[in-house]
VOKE-63564 format. One record per residue (C-alpha): x, y, z; residue in three letters. Coordinates in steps of 0.2 Angstrom, whole numbers, plus 2048, in hexadecimal, padded with zeros to 3 digits. Example, Ala and Ser with C-alpha at 12.3 -4.5 7.8 and 13.67 -1.06 7.14 Angstrom:
// VOKE-63564
(site (83E,7EA,827),"ALA")
(site (844,7FB,824),"SER")
// end
This chain:
// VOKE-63564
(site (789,753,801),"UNK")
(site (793,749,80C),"UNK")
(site (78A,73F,81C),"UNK")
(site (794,73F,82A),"UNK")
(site (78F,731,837),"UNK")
(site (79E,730,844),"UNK")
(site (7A1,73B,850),"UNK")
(site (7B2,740,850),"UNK")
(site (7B6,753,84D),"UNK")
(site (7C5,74C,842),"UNK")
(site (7B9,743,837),"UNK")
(site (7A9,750,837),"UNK")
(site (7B8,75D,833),"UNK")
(site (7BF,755,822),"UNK")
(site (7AC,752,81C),"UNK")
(site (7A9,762,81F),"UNK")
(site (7B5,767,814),"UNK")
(site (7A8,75F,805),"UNK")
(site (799,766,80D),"UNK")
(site (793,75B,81B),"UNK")
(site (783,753,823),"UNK")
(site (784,74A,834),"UNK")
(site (77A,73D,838),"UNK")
(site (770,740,84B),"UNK")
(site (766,736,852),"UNK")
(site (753,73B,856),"UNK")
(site (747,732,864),"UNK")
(site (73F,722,85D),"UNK")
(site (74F,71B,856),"UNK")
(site (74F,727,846),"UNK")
(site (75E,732,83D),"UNK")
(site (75B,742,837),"UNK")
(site (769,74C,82E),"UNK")
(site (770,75C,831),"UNK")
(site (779,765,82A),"UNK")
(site (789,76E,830),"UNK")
(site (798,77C,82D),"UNK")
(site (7A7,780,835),"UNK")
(site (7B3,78D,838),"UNK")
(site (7BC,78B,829),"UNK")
(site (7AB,78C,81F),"UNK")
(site (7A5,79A,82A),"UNK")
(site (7B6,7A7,828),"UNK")
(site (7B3,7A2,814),"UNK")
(site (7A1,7A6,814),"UNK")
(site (7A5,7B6,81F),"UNK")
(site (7B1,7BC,811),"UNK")
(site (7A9,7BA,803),"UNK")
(site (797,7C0,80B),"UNK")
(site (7A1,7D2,80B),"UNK")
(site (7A7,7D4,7FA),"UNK")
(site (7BA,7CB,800),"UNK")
(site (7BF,7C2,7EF),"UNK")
(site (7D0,7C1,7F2),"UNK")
(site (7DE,7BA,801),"UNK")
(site (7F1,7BE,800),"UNK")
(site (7F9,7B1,80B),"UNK")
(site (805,7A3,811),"UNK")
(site (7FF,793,811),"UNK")
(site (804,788,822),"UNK")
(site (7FE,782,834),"UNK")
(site (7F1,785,838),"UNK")
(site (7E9,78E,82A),"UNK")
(site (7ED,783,818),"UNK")
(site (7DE,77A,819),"UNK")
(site (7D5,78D,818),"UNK")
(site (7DE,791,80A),"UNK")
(site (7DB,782,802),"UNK")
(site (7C8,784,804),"UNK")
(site (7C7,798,802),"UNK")
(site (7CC,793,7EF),"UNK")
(site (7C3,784,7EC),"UNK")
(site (7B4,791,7F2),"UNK")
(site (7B8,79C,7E6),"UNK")
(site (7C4,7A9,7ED),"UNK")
(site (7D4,7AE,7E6),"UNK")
(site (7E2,7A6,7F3),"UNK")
(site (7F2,7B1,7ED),"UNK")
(site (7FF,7A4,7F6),"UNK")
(site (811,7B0,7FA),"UNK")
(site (822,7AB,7FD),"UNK")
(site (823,7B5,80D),"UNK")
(site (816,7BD,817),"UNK")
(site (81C,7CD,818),"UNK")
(site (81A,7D0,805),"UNK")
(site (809,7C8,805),"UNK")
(site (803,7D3,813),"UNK")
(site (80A,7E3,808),"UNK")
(site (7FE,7DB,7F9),"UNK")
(site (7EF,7DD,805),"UNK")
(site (7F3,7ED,80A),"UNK")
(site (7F5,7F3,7FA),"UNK")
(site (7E7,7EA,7F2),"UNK")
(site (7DD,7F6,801),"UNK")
(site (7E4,805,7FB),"UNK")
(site (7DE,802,7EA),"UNK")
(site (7CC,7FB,7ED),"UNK")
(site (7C6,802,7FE),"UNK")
(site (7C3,7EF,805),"UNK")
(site (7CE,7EA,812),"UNK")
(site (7DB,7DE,80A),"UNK")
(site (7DD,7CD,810),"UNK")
(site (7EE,7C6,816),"UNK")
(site (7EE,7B6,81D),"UNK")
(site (7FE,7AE,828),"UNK")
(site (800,79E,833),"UNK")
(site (804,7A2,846),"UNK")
(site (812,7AA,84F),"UNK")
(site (821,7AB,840),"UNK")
(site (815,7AE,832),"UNK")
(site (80A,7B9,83D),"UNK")
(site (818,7C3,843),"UNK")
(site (820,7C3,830),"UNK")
(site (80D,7CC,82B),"UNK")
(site (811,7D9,839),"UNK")
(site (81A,7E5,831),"UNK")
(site (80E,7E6,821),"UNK")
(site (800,7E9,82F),"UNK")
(site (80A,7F5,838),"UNK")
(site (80D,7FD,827),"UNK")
(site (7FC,7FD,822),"UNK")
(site (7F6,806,831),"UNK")
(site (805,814,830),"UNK")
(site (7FE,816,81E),"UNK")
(site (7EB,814,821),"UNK")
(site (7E9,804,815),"UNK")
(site (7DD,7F9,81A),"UNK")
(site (7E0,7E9,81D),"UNK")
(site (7DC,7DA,82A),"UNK")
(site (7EB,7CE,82F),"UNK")
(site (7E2,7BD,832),"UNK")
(site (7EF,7B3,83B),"UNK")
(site (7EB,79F,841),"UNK")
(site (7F3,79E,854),"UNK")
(site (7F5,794,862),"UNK")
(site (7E5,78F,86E),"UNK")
(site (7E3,79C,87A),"UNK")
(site (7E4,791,88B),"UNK")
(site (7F5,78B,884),"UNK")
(site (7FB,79C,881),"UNK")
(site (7F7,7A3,891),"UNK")
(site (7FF,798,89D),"UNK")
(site (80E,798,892),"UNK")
(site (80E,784,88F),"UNK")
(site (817,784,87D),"UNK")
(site (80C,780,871),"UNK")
(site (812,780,85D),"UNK")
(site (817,791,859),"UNK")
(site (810,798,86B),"UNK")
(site (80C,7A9,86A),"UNK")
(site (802,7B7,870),"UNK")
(site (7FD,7BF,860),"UNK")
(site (7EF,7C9,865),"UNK")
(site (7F7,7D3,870),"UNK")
(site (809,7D4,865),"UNK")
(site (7FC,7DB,858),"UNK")
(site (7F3,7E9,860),"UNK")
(site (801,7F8,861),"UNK")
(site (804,7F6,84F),"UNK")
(site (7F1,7F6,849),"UNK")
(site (7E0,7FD,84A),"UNK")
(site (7D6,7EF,853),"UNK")
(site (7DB,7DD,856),"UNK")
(site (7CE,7D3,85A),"UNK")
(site (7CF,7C0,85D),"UNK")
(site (7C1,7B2,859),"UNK")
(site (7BF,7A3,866),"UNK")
(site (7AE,79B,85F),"UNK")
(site (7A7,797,84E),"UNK")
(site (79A,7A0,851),"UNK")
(site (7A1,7B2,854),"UNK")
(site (7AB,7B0,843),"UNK")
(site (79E,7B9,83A),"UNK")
(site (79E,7C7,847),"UNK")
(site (7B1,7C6,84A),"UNK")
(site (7B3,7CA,835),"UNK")
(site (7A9,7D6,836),"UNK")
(site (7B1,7E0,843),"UNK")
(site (7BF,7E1,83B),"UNK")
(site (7BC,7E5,82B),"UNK")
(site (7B0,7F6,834),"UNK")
(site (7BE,7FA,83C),"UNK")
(site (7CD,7F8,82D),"UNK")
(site (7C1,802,821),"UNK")
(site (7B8,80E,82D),"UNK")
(site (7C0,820,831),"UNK")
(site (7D0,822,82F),"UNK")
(site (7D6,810,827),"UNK")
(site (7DF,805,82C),"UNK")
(site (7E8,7F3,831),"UNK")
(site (7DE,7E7,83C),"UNK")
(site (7E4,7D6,844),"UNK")
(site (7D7,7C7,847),"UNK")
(site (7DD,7B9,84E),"UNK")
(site (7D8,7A8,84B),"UNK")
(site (7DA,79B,855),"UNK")
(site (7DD,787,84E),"UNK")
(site (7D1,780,855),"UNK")
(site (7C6,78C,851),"UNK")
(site (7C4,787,83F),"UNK")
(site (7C0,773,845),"UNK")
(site (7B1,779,84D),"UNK")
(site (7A2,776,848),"UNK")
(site (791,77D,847),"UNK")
(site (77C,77B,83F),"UNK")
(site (77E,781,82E),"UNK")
(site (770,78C,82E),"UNK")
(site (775,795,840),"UNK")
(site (786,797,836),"UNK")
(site (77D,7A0,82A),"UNK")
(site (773,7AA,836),"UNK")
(site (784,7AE,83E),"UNK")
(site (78C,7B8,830),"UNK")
(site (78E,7C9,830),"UNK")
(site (78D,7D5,81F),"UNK")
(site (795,7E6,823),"UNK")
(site (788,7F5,81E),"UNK")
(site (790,805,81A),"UNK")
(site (7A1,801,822),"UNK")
(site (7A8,813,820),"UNK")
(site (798,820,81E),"UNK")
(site (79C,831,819),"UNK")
(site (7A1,83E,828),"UNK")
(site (799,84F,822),"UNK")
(site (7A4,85E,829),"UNK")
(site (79C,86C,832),"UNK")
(site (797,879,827),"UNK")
(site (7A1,887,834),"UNK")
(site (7B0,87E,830),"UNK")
(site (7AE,87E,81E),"UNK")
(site (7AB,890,81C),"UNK")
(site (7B9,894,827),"UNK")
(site (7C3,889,818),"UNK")
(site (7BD,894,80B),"UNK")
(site (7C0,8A3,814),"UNK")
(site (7D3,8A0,816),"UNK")
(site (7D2,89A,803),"UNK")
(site (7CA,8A9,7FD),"UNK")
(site (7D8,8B3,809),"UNK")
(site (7E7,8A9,803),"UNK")
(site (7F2,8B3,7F7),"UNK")
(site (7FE,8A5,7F5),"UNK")
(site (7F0,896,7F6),"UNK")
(site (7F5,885,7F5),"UNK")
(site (7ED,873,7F7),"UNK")
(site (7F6,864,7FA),"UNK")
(site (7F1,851,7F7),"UNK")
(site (7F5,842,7FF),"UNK")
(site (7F2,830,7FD),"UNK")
(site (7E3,82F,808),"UNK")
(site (7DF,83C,7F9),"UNK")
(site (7E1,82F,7EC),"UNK")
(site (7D8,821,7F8),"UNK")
(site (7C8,82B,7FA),"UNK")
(site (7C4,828,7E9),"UNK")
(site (7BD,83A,7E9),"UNK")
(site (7C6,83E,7D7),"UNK")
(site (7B9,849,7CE),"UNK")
(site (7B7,853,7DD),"UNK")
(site (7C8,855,7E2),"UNK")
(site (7CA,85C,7D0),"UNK")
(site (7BB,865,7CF),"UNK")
(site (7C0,86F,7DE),"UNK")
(site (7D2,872,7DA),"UNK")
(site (7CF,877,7C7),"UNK")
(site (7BF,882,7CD),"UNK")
(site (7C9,88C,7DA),"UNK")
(site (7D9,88E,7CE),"UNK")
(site (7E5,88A,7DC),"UNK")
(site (7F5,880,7DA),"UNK")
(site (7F8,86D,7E1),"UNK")
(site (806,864,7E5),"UNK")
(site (803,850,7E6),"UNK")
(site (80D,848,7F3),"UNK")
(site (813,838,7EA),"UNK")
(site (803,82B,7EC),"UNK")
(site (7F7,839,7E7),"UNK")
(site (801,83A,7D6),"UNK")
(site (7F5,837,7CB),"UNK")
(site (7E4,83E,7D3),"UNK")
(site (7E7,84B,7C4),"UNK")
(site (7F5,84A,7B7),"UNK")
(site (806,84F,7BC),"UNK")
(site (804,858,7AE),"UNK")
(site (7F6,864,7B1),"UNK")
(site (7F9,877,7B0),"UNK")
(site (7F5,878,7C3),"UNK")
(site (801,869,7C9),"UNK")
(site (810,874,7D5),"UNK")
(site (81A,863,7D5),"UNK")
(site (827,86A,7C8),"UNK")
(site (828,87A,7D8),"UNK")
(site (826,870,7E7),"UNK")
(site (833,878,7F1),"UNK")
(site (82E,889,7EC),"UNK")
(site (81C,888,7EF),"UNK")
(site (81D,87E,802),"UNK")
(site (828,88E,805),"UNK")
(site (81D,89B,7FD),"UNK")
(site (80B,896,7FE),"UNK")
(site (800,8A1,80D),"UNK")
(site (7F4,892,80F),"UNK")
(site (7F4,882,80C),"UNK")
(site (7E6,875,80D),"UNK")
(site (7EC,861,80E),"UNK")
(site (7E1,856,807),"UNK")
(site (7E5,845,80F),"UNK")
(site (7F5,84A,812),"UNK")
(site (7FD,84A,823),"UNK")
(site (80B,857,828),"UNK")
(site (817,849,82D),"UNK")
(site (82A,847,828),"UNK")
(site (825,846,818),"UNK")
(site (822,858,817),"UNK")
(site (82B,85D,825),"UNK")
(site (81F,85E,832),"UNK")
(site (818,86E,82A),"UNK")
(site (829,876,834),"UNK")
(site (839,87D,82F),"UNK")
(site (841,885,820),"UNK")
(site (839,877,814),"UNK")
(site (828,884,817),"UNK")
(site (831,895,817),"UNK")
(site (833,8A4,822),"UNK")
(site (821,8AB,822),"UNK")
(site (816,89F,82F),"UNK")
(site (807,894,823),"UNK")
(site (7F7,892,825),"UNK")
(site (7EE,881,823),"UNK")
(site (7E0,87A,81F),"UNK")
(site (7E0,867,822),"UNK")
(site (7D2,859,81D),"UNK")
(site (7D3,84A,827),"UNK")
(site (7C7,83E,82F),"UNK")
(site (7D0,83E,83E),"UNK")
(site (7CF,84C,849),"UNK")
(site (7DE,846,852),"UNK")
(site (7E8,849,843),"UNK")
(site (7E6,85C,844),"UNK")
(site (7F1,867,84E),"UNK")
(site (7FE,85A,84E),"UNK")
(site (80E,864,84A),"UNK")
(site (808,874,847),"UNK")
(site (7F7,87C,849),"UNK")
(site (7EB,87B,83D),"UNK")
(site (7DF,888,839),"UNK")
(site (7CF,881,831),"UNK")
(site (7CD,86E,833),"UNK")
(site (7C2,865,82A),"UNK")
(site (7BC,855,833),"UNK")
(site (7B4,849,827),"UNK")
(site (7B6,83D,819),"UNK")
(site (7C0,846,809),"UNK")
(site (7B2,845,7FD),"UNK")
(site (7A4,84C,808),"UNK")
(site (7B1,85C,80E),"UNK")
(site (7B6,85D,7FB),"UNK")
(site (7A4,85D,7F6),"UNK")
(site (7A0,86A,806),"UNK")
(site (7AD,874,7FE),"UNK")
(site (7A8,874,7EE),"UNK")
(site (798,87B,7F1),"UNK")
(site (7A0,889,7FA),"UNK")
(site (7AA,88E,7E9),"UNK")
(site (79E,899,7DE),"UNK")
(site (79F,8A0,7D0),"UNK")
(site (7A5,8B1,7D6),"UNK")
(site (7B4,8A7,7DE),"UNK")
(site (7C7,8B1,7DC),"UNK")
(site (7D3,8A6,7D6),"UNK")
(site (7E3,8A7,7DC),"UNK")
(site (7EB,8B6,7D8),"UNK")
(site (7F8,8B6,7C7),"UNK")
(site (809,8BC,7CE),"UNK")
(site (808,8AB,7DA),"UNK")
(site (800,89F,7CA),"UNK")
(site (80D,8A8,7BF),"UNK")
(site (81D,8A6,7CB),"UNK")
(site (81B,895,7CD),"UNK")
(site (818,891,7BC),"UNK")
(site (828,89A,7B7),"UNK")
(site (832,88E,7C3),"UNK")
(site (828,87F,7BC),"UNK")
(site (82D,884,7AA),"UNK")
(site (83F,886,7B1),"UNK")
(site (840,876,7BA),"UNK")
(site (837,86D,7AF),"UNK")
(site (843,870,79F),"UNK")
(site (850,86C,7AA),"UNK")
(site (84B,85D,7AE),"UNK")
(site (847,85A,799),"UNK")
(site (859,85D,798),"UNK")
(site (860,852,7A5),"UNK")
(site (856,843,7A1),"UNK")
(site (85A,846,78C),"UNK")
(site (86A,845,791),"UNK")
(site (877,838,789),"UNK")
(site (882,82E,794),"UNK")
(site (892,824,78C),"UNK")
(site (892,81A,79C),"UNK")
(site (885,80E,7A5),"UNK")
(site (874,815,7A8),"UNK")
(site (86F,822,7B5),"UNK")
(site (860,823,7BF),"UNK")
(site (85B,834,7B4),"UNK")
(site (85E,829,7A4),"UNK")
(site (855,81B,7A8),"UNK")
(site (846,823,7B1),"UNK")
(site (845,82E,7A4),"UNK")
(site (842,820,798),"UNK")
(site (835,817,7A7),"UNK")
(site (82E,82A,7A5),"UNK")
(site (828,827,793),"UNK")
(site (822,817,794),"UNK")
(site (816,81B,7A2),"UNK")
(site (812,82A,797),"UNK")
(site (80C,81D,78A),"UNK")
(site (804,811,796),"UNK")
(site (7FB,81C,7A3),"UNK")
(site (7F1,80D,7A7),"UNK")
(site (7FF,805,7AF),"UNK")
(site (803,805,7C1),"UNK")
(site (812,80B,7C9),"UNK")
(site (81C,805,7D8),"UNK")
(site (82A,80A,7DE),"UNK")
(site (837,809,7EC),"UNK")
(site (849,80B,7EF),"UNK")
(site (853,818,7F7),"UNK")
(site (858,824,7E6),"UNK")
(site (84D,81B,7DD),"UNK")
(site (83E,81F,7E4),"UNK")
(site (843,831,7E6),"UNK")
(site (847,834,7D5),"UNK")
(site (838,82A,7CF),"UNK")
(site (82C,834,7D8),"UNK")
(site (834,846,7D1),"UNK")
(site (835,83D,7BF),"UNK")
(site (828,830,7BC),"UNK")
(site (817,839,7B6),"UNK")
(site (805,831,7BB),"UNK")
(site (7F6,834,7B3),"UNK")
(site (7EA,82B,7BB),"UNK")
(site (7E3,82B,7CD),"UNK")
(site (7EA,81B,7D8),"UNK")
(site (7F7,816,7CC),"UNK")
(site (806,818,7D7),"UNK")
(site (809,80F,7E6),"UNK")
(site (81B,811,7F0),"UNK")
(site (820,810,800),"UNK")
(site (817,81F,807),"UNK")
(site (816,825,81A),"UNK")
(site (822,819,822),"UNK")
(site (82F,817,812),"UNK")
(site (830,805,817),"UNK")
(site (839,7FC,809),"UNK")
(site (834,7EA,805),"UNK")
(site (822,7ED,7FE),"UNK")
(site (825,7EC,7ED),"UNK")
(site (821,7DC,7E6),"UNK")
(site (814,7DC,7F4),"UNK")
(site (80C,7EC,7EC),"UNK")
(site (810,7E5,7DB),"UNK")
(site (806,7D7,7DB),"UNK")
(site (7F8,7DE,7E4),"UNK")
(site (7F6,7E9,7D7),"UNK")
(site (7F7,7DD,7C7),"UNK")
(site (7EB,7D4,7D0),"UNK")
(site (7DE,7E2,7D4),"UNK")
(site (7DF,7EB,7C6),"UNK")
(site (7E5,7E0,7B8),"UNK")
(site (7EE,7E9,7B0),"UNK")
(site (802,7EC,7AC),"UNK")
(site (80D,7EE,7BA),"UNK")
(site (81D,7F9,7BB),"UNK")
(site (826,7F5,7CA),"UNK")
(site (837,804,7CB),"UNK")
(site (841,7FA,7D7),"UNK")
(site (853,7FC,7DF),"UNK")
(site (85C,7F1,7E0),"UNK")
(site (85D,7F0,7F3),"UNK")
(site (84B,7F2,7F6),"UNK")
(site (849,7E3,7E8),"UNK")
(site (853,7D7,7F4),"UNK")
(site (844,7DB,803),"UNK")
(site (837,7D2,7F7),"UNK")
(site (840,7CA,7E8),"UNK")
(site (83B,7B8,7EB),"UNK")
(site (82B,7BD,7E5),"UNK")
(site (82F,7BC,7D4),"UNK")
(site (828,7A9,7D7),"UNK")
(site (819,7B1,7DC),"UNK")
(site (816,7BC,7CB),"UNK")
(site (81D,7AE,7C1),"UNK")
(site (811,7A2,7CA),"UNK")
(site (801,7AA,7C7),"UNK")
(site (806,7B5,7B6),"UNK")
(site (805,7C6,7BA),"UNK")
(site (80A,7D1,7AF),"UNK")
(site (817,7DB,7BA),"UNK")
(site (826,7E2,7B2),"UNK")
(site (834,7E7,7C1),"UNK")
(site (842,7F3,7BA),"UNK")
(site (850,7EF,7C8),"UNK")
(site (85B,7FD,7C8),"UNK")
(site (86D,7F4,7CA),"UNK")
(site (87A,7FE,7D3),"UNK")
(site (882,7F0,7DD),"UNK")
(site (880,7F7,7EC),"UNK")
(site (874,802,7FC),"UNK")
(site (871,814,7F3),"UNK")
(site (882,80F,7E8),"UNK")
(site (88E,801,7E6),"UNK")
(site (8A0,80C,7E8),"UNK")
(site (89F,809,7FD),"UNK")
(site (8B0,801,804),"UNK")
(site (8B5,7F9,813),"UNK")
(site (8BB,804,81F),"UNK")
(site (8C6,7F7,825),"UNK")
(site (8CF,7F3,815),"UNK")
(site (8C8,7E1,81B),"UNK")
(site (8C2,7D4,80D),"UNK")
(site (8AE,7D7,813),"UNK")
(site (8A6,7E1,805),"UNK")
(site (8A1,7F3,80D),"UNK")
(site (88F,7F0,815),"UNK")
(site (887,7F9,807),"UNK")
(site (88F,7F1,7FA),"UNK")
(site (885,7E0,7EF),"UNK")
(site (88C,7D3,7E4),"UNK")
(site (892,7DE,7D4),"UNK")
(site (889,7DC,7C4),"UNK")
(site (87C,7D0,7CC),"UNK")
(site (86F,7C9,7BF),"UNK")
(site (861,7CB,7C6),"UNK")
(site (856,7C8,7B6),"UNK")
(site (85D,7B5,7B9),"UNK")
(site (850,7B4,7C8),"UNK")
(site (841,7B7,7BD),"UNK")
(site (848,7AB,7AE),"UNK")
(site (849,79E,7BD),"UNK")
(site (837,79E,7C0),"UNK")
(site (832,79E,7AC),"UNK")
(site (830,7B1,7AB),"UNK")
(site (83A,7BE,79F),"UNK")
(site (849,7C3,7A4),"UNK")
(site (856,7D0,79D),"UNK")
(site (864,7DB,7A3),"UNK")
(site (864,7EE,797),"UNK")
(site (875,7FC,799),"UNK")
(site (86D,808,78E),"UNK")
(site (85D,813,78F),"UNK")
(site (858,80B,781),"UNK")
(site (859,7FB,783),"UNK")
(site (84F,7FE,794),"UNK")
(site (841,805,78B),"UNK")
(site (843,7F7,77D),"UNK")
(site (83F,7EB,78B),"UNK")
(site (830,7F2,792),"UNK")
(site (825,7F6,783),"UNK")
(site (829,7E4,780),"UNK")
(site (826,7DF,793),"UNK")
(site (813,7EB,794),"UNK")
(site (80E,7E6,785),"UNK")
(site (811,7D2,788),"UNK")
(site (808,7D2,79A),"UNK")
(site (817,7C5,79E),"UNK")
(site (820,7C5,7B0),"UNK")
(site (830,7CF,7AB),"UNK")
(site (840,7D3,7B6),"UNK")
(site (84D,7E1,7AD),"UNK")
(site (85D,7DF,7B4),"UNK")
(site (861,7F1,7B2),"UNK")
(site (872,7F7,7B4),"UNK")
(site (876,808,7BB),"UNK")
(site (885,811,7BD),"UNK")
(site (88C,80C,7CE),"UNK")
(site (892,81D,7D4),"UNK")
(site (87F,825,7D2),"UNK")
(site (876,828,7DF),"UNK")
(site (879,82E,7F1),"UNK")
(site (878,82A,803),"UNK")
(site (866,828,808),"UNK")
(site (85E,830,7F9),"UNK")
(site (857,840,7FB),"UNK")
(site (853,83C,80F),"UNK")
(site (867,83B,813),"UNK")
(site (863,849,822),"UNK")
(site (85A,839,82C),"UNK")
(site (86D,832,82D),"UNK")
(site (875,835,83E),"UNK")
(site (886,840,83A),"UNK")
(site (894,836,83D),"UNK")
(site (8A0,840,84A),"UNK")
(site (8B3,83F,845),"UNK")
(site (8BD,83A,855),"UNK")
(site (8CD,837,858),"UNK")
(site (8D4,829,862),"UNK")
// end
């Protein structure tokens, strides 16, 4: 242990850094020791005191030192290329564990460069805490241009849960605390904590510092529904000719699996998962209505969501996408201000998703009606129908370059054989198709760009997931949505993940056929570089990389890559006239008026 006998905060600081005792005088001439701790200790020991093993950041002023220390203290420091993408990590790392992931950015840029992964988070209900270093309050407020002047706190707070900032080292335990109640607790979420420079320099008694730390009890308790309000559940179930249950991501994120399946096997009535819930049960499973989704948002009588909110996703629960006939829903949520927010909902549930399933459950006895056979029977004709129309599309051969059928057809199968393996995905066609094509098998393994479909998270998601989970990584990527994140190849090459990312190679925004409407030199906004080579940015780093045209050679290249654990970048090359304008979504696309001149 370090003795620390001078009395500058730049000299008690960097002994600190080893562990540090300073030397104070007593009366009679005597020196006793004492030992001290710092903010930098402090925020560590606050961490790591609630289970936080991990920090996806950017190291820089003022917070390398942090990062420096956090790992040499035994966390894992995941250092990114760009905030954003590490922000994303912790955001995804929350979804997957139910601890608030850790993103950590130096002031002003870096802090604002994390903003749109917290603002993300909290549209999705991830949790996660942004820790950004800033500029020293009295600086900031009377607007005297300090480095990278800012003021975060209040830029921070319409884009998250709580932001909560932490002037002395001994409110750090308290300040941590805070916001990791309020990222986990209710309905989850982003939070921002702001930590000022010279907040980490300060110093404290070691033993007070202990004394000062907060370990968070039961950060999300169960919320038990009323009982009225679960009978008047069952009763609209048991009334429901054309019963339906739907599941969403906070579905999947209540890590309620057995119950959910429990009650949807028990009751006999049909699901449909909305893309993150994939998984929760097989695709596969004789009551999945994914293969009849249009037919049975238009059909079903009632329909309970499960951590699912009527948003544009499902089109506000309005319009033709739900049929003629007015529904009726059931909706579980743990907000009650969710409820009756675009159409009225006829039996809320208030309360955490296993505690309401679990309510239900008890409810379902064993004289319980399942749903009745011309509704089962009508949509499993349509599955049949769709499905072997899909069988036939995706068996289909091509004499030309890959389509997205052909090759997601082959991703299809090797997913099939690895159901272990996670899944992300984004991109415009690519994630549409992926999500109708791509069977999962096992809860959580999917993770794309959900309620905001913000694209840019998927080398954020990817290594979240390799590192969480440990195991193999399948990143479907378009080519454009690549380009938001693809300097993180470094990233996976640096601390050998074993992601694979399939980069589906149009050359261009939802195709590479665009013109200039000018018959100017410029390529056409949506158009890239033709036959880039992107598999040449993984190769750069010391990863595998290879460029496939056929399905097999695709399918060739990932066995290899799933098997091999090895970073791995497939370049592969899609016919450029596949694909349309905005994916499936091309309705969100102002009409472009002719005029005349």
């Amino acid at each position: 242990m370090s003795i620390v006998s001078e009395k500058s905060p730049a000299t008690r600081v960097a002994a600190l850094a080893t562990g540090a005792v300073e030397l104070n005088e007593a009366p009679g001439g005597q020196e006793q020791e004492q030992q001290l701790t710092d903010g930098f200790h402090l925020v560590i020991d606050a961490l790591k005191l609630n289970g936080i093993d991990t920090i996806y950041g950017l190291p820089g002023i003022p917070i390398t030192d942090l990062t420096r220390l956090a790992q040499a203290e035994g966390l894992r420091v995941i250092s990114f290329r760009h905030e954003q993408n590490a922000g994303h990590a912790a955001a995804a790392a929350g979804f997957l564990t139910q601890k608030p992931g850790i993103c950590l950015t130096v002031s002003a840029p870096g802090f604002l460069n994390g903003l749109t992964a917290l603002a993300n988070a909290t549209t999705n209900c991830f949790p996660m805490i942004l820790i950004s270093g800033s500029s020293e309050r009295e600086i900031v407020d009377l607007q005297q241009g300090d480095y990278e002047e800012m003021d975060q706190l209040n830029a921070a707070k319409p884009f998250c849960k709580a932001a909560f900032r932490v002037l002395h080292a001994q409110d750090i335990g308290i300040g941590i605390a805070r916001a990791i109640r309020a990222a986990v607790s209710g309905r989850p979420g982003g939070v921002y904590l702001d930590l000022p420079a010279k907040l980490f320099s300060q110093t404290m008694e070691a033993e007070a510092g202990r004394r000062s730390l907060v370990e968070v009890r039961d950060p999300a308790p169960r919320q038990l529904p009323a009982p009225d309000t679960v009978a008047r559940a069952l009763d609209l179930l048991k009334g429901a000719k054309r019963p339906l249950i739907l599941l969403g991501k906070g579905a999947a994120y209540a890590q309620a699996d057995a119950e959910i399946r429990q009650l949807i096997e028990r009751t006999g009535i049909p699901y449909l998962p909305m893309s993150m819930a994939k998984g929760l049960l097989p695709d596969t499973h004789v009551q999945s209505a994914a293969a009849a989704r249009s037919y049975v948002l238009a059909e079903a009588d009632v329909v309970m969501l499960v951590g699912a909110r009527l948003n544009w996703l499902l089109s506000h629960g309005k319009g033709k996408t739900w049929g003629a006939e007015p529904k009726k829903f059931i909706q579980i949520d743990i907000s009650p201000t969710e409820i009756d927010s675009n159409v009225p909902i006829s039996a809320p549930l208030i309360g955490d998703i296993g505690s309401c399933v679990s309510a239900l459950l008890d409810g379902v006895g064993a004289g319980w009606q399942k749903p009745p056979s011309e509704w089962t029977s009508a949509i499993a004709q349509r599955k049949d129908k769709n499905l072997s129309k899909m069988a036939q599309t995706l068996e289909a051969t091509t004499t030309g370059p890959m389509n997205f059928h052909s090759a997601l057809g082959v991703i299809r199968k090797v997913v099939q054989e690895r159901p272990d393996a996670m899944v992300v995905n984004e991109g415009a066609n690519t994630l549409d198709f992926a999500r109708s094509i791509v069977d999962m098998y096992e809860p959580r393994k999917r993770l794309d760009v959900g309620t905001w479909g913000v694209m840019g998270i998927g080398m954020g998601f990817a290594v979240a997931a390799a590192v969480t989970t440990g195991k193999p990584v399948i990143a479907i990527e378009g080519d454009s949505a690549f380009g938001f994140s693809g300097m993180e190849v470094e990233t996976i090459c640096r601390y050998e993940l074993p992601v694979c990312i399939v980069v589906f190679n149009n050359n261009g925004v939802y195709k590479g056929t665009d013109v200039n409407q000018s018959g100017g030199a410029d390529p056409a906004p949506t158009v890239f570089v033709k036959n880039a080579r992107y598999d040449l940015m993984m190769t750069a780093f010391g990863g595998h990389g290879v460029t496939v045209v056929t399905p097999d050679e695709l399918g060739r290249a990932m066995r290899e890559a799933v098997a091999s654990g090895r970073p791995t970048l497939i370049n592969a090359v899609i016919d450029e006239t596949a694909g349309t304008e905005s994916g499936r979504i091309t309705n969100l696309n102002p009409t472009r008026a002719a005029t005349k001149k």
